[in-house]
N, C-alpha and C positions, 0 to 999 in steps of 0.2 A: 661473287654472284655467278651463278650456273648462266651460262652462253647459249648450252644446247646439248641435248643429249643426242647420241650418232649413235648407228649401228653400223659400223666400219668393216664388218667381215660377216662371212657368210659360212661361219664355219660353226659347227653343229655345236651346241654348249655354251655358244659365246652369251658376253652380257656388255648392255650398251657401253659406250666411253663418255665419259662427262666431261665437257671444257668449262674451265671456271675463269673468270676474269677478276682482278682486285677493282675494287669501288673506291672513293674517297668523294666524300665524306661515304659513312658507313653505311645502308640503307636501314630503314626503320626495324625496332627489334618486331619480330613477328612469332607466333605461334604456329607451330607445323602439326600433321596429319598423317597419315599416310594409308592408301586403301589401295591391297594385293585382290588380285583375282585371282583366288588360288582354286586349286586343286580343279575339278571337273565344273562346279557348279555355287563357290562359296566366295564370298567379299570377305575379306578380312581388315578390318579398323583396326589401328596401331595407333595407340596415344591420342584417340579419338576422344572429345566427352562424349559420356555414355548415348546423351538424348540422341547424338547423332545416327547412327547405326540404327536406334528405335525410330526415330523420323523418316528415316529408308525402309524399313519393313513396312512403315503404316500406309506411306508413299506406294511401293510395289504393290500392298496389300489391296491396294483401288485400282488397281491395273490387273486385278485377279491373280495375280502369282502369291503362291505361298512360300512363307519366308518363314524363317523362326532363326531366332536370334540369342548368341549364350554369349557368357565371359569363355572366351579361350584357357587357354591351358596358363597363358600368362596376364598377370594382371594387367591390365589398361587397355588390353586386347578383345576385340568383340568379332566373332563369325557369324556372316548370318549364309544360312545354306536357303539356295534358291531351288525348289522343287522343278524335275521335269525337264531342265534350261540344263546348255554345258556350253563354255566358250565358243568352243571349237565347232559351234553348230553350222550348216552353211542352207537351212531350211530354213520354213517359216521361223523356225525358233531362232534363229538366226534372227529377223527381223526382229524378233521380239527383245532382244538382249539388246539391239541397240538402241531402241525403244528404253530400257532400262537404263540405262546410262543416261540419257536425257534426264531423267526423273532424275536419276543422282546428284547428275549436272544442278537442277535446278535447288535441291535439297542443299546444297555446298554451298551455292549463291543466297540461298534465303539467309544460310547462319554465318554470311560474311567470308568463305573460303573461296579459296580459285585453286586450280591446279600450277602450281610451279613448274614441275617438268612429271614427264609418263615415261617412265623407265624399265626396259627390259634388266631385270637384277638377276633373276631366278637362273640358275644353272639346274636343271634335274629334279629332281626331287618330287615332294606330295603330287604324282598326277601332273606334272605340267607340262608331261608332254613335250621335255625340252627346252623349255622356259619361253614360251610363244605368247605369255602374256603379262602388258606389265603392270607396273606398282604406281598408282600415284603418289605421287607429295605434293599435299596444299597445303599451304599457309593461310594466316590473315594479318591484321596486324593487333599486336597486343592489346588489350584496351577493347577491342568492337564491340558493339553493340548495334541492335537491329534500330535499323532507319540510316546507320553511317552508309556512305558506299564502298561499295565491292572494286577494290585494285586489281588490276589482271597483267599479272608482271609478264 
């Protein structure tokens, strides 16, 4: 079981430290997720179901932001590029992204996910600036369906 993710040093490139603890008995099998904030302005779902990603565009899309949403370069992968919006904003639009994250929040909760740990992973690379931003991994637990309730490990 993941304990806690740290960022232990302050040194330019770094990426969080993960402490893990052994469980016994085992905890439930669950299904995982994961959603990067990458580059300037894009969510990227990793081993997402599809509807998820579409249920986040339709969600933003009533909050007036324009989204559009592809398969990635790898299967099981979906980007959706947010127009207009970048992480790194510290403006109104600032306001507005976290505003968007709420709406995520609540999009993850309807279809049974929670966030496990938010992890700085990123060293460099696509636009990140460093890696200033990070990756969730949600679970649920195998088997969910809507009406069970939502575990928030």
């Amino acid at each position: 079981m993941l304990m806690t993710s740290t960022d232990v040093s302050k040194a330019q490139w770094d990426s969080d430290t993960l402490i893990f603890r052994y469980q016994s008995p085992a905890p439930l099998a669950m299904e995982w997720l994961s959603l990067a904030f990458s580059a300037n302005n894009r969510l990227r779902f990793i081993d997402a179901p599809s509807h998820i990603p579409l249920k986040v565009v339709e969600r933003l899309g009533k909050s007036k932001m324009e989204c559009k949403c592809k398969e990635h370069r790898v299967e099981g992968c979906y980007e959706v590029k947010i127009q207009g919006m970048g992480w790194g904003q510290y403006s109104a639009e600032g306001v507005k992204i976290r505003g968007l994250v709420l709406d995520i929040l609540d999009v993850f909760e309807e279809e049974g996910w929670t966030i496990y740990a938010s992890v700085d992973q990123k060293v460099g690379g696509e636009g990140s600036g460093g890696g200033d931003t990070d990756t969730w991994h949600c679970c649920r637990p195998k088997g969910w369906v809507p009406g069970m309730p939502v575990y928030h490990n």
